[in-house]
N, C-alpha and C positions, 0 to 999 in steps of 0.2 A: 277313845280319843279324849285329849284334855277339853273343858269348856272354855271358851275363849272369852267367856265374856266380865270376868274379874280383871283380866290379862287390856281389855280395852278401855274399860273404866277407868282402873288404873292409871293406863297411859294416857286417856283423856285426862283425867281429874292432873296429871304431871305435867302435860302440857298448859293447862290452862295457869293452873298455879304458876312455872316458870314463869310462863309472861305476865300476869298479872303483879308479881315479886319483883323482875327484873324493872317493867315499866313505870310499876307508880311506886315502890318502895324504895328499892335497892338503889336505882341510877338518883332519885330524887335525895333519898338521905347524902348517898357520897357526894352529889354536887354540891349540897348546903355545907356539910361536916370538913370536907379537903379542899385541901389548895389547890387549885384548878391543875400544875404536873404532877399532884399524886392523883388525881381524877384522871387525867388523861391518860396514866398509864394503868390506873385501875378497870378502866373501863375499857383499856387495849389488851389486858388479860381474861374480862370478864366476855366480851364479846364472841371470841370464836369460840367457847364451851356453849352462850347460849344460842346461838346460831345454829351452832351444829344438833344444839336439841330440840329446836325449832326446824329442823329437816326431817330429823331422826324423828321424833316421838308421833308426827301424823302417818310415817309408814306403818309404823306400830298399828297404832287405832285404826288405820286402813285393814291393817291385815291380819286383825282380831276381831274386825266386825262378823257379824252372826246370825242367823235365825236361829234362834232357839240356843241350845245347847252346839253348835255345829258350825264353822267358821263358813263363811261365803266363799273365801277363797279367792284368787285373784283374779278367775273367769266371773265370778258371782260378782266382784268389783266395777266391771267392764260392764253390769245386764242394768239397763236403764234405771229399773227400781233401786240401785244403788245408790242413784246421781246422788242423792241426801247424804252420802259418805263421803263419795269419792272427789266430788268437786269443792266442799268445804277443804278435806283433807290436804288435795293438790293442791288450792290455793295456798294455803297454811306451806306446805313445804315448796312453792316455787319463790314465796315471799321469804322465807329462813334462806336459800339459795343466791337468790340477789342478794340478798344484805352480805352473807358471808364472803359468795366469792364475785362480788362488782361493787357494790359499795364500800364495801371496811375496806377491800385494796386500794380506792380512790380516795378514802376519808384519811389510811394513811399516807400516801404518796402529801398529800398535801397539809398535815399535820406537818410532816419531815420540810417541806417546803417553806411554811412557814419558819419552822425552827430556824433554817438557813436564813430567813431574811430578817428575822427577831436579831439576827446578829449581826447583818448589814445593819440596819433599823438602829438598836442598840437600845432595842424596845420591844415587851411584852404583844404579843397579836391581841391580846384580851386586858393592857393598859386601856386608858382613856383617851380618844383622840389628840392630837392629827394621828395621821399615819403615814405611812408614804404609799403611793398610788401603786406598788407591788403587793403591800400587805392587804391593805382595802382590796384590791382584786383576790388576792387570798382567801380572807377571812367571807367573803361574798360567795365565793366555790366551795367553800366548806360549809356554810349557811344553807345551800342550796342540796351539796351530798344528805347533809343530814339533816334536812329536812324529807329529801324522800327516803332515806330510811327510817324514819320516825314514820312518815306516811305508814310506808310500807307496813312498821310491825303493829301499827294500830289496826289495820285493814287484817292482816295476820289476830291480831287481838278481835277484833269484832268478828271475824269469820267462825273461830274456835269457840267462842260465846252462841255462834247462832247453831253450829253445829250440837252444843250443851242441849238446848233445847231442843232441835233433831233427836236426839240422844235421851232426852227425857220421856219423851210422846213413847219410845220401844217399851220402857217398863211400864208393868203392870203390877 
């Protein structure tokens, strides 16, 4: 049987990087460096690849964890002594889950909503005040989308960091 435990490393150390790149690197340089609609659609392309690795990569590390040389297994997942894997892990992917398919759908319905009313308007949502009392309720609901998804992948980010240390304590 292969060792699984280069195979969970791995996808630990990929996970954590993603987020750590996507959060404080990537999203922070394109907001200073672009003009907020090359930002907005940069970040409407970048979104669903990392979301979906943000799902994807804690089943991995779920299901490469190990005693020894010899994989747990998805019953071995389920035996309480796990709980150190499997409930950082599920957080980690129920938080990637929300953002992908309830948040980003709702962050664009009203991205698009905006659009529409920046044309009633015949004004920027991200100009300088007044507004009209459609965009102000806009720009308020989208304040609020993404705000809990920023919640959300910092929570996602701190769980995968505490789970690091979970993950340090095995070696020897």
């Amino acid at each position: 049987m292969i060792d699984p435990r280069p195979f969970h490393v791995l996808s630990y150390g990929t996970l954590l990087g993603v987020q750590v790149y996507q959060t404080f690197v990537s999203g922070i340089v394109a907001f200073r460096a672009l003009p907020r609609p090359q930002f907005a659609s940069l970040q409407a392309a970048t979104f669903p690849v990392y979301f979906s690795l943000q799902s994807a990569l804690p089943v991995v590390v779920a299901l490469t964890a190990s005693k020894g040389a010899d994989a747990i297994g998805v019953s071995g997942l389920l035996a309480p002594e796990s709980r150190g894997t499997l409930v950082p892990m599920a957080t980690v992917l129920v938080t990637g889950l929300i953002n992908q398919f309830i948040l980003r759908p709702r962050t664009i319905n009203v991205m698009r909503e905006r659009k529409h009313q920046e044309t009633c308007d015949g004004k920027k949502s991200y100009d300088p005040a007044p507004h009209s009392k459609e965009m102000m309720a806009l720009n308020k609901r989208f304040g609020r989308i993404h705000g809990a998804s920023s919640l959300l992948n910092m929570v996602s980010l701190a769980v995968t960091i505490y789970y690091g240390a979970v993950l340090s304590k095995r070696i020897s």
